[in-house]
C-alpha positions, 0 to 999 in steps of 0.5 A: 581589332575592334573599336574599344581595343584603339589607343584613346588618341584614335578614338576620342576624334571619331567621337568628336564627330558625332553629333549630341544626340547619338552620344547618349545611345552610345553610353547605353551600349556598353559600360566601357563606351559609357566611359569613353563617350560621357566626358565628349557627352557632358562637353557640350551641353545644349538646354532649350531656352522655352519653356511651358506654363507650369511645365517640367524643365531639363535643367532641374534633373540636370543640376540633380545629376552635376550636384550628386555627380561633380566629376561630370560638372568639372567635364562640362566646358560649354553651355548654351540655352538653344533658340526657342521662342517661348510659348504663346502669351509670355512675355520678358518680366512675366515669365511662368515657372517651371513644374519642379518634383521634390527629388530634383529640387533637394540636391539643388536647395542643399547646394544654396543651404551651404553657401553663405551669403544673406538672401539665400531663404530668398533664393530657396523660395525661388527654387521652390517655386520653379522660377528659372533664373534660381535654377540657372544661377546655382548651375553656373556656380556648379560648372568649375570648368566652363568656358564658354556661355551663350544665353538667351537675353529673356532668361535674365530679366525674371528677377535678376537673380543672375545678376544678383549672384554674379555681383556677390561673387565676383564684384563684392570685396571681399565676396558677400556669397561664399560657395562650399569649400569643393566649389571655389574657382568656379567661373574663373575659366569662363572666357566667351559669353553670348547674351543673345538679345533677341529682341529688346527687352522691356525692362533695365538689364545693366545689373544683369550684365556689368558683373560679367565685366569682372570675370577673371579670364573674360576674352569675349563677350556679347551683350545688348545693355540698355542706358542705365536710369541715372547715371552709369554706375559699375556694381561697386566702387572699384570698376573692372579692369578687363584687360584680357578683354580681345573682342566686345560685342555691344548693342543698345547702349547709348554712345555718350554711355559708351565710353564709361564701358570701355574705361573697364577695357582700356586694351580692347582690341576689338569692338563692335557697336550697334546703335539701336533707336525707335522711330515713333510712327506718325499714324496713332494706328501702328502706336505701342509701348516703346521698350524704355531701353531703345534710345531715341533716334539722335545721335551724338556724333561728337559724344560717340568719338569721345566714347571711342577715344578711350580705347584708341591707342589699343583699337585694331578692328571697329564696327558701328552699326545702327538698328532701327525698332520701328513698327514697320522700318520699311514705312518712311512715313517716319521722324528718322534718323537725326544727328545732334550736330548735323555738321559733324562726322566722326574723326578716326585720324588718331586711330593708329593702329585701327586697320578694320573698320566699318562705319555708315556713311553718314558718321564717317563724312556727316550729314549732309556730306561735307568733310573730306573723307581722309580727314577722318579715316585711320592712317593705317587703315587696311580694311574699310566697309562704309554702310548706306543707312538707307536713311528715311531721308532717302526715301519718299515717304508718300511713293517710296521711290529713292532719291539718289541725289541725296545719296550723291554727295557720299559717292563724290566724296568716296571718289575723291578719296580712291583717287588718293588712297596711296597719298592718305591711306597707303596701307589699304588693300579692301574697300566696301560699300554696303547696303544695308536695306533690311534697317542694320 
């Protein structure tokens, strides 16, 4: 017996086992392999995320192919663009279009002809110029059965056309962009998103991002979102109500913005949040253009449990982390981290179901220490890491040697609350305490 002769239960998981780039020369080795190994092919597709000035780019001959085919479309369920720098001198809002021929592009601009909806002459230009972003927002309309979406923050923030295309279809009531009969449902499955951010960009990207939060079948998504310039609008006025939401990833965005986010997930039960800030250097030799969407290093301890208190009843697991953007965070020659209260820590004690936590020090027992550190945990806390900021307080700024008394007063105030853990926090069974000397 042979291969091809095994019952398809034998032989689907050996080719679960092989990897991408052996799938291809098994459809080239016999048409009935062909037929076994193109549904596993078109599973999983991988894109590179950089691309030349000027340059052809898979993704058009790739719509060409998913547009004349649709079966292989309805296969594909994940899609991610692969980390790729892109190339020398581009940069996020200046981004080159790609070399596109007239053969790959025809499919593709019949597809935006039958859709209805009031900038598709817009949208055909920009297919014809090669521009990216186009190209991915009629991929994504074209991929009925995906689930899971990771994406290079960069490829977003050419002309917002993602954003705009995700607002007409799934925010707008009833919907401003209406696809070809064959196309409804597409992205109602899609389930796990990954904006990978890279590095901040340099221009506003919420447009880009809130639509996701309307997505029917959402139950994870990571994105890094800037504060918005006024104040936090969703894209219409009927905010999402994401309650298949099971785990947000969010960075950048601001603690007292924080809270109008998660008004859309009131069931959340995990969430993990990176407060990002700039230090401006005091040497005018390291001085650059901050990116308009890192925050300043104040944080609002006090705004930040507001934010938080929207989804307590349903929070389980809760990170907070800070990332700094410096020019060079390891240089203490810097303003630092400041706190808007300084006798203010964050008070969890109403977090009954939280049972994982991890919080830096100076947010859970102040700056300085002050507070009794059981006075603010969650009751029924099992698991908690507290993270040493590695404050530039800590440091020297002229010898760069750490103080340890001013690190002294956390350590005390942990040691008096291990000393009553089954008085306070009876359910605890993990206690860490990270150092975090890279600047997370």
């Amino acid at each position: 017996m042979n291969f091809l002769d095994l019952i398809p239960d034998v032989k689907l998981p050996i080719l679960d086992h092989l990897s991408q780039s052996d799938l291809p020369t098994l459809c080239l080795a016999h048409r009935r392999l062909d037929e076994l190994a193109r549904p596993v092919l078109y599973s999983c597709v991988e894109l590179p995320s950089g691309f030349g000035r000027y340059q052809p780019h898979p993704i058009a001959p790739f719509l060409r192919t998913i547009i004349s085919k649709p079966e292989l479309s309805r296969r594909i369920r994940h899609l991610s663009f692969l980390e790729k720098p892109p190339p020398s001198g581009h940069l996020y809002g200046t981004g080159p279009e790609f070399q596109v021929s007239p053969s790959d592009m025809e499919g593709v601009v019949q597809f935006v002809e039958g859709c209805e909806v009031s900038y598709r002459d817009f949208w055909i230009e920009a297919l014809q110029a090669g521009t990216m972003e186009a190209y991915l927002a009629v991929l994504l309309l074209n991929l009925p059965s995906i689930d899971y979406l990771r994406i290079e923050q960069g490829l977003l923030m050419e002309t917002g056309f993602v954003g705009r295309v995700l607002r007409s279809y799934l925010c707008d009531t009833p919907p401003s962009l209406v696809l070809p009969p064959r196309y409804t449902g597409s992205l109602q499955g899609l389930r796990d998103i990954c904006i990978d951010p890279r590095n901040p960009p340099p221009i506003r990207n919420t447009p880009n991002i809130l639509p996701m939060f309307y997505l029917p079948s959402l139950k994870k998504l990571s994105i890094w979102i800037d504060d918005p310039a006024d104040e936090f609008r969703w894209p219409t006025s009927n905010p999402p109500q994401a309650l298949g939401l099971k785990s947000l990833k969010v960075q950048g965005l601001s603690e007292a913005q924080l809270g109008s986010l998660l008004s859309a997930t009131p069931s959340l039960p995990s969430l993990a949040y990176t407060r990002e800030f700039y230090v401006e250097p005091r040497s005018h030799s390291h001085r650059t253009r901050r990116h308009p969407g890192v925050l300043e290093p104040v944080i609002d301890l006090r705004a930040l449990g507001i934010s938080l208190a929207v989804v307590k009843d349903k929070l389980i697991t809760l990170q907070i982390r800070t990332r700094d953007h410096s020019i060079n965070r390891f240089l203490r020659g810097v303003a630092g981290l400041r706190f808007e209260r300084p006798t203010t820590s964050l008070c969890l004690a109403e977090f009954h179901q939280l049972k994982v936590l991890e919080v830096p020090s100076e947010f859970i027992m102040g700056f300085p220490a002050m507070p009794v550190l059981e006075d603010n945990l969650p009751p029924n806390i099992e698991e908690l890491a507290i993270s040493n900021l590695n404050s530039p307080s800590f440091w020297d700024s002229e010898e760069r040697i750490f103080d340890s008394s001013c690190e002294f007063p956390y350590v005390q105030v942990i040691l008096q609350w291990l000393q009553g853990t089954k008085q306070h926090t009876p359910n605890i069974r993990k206690f860490s305490y990270l150092d975090h000397t890279d600047g997370y």
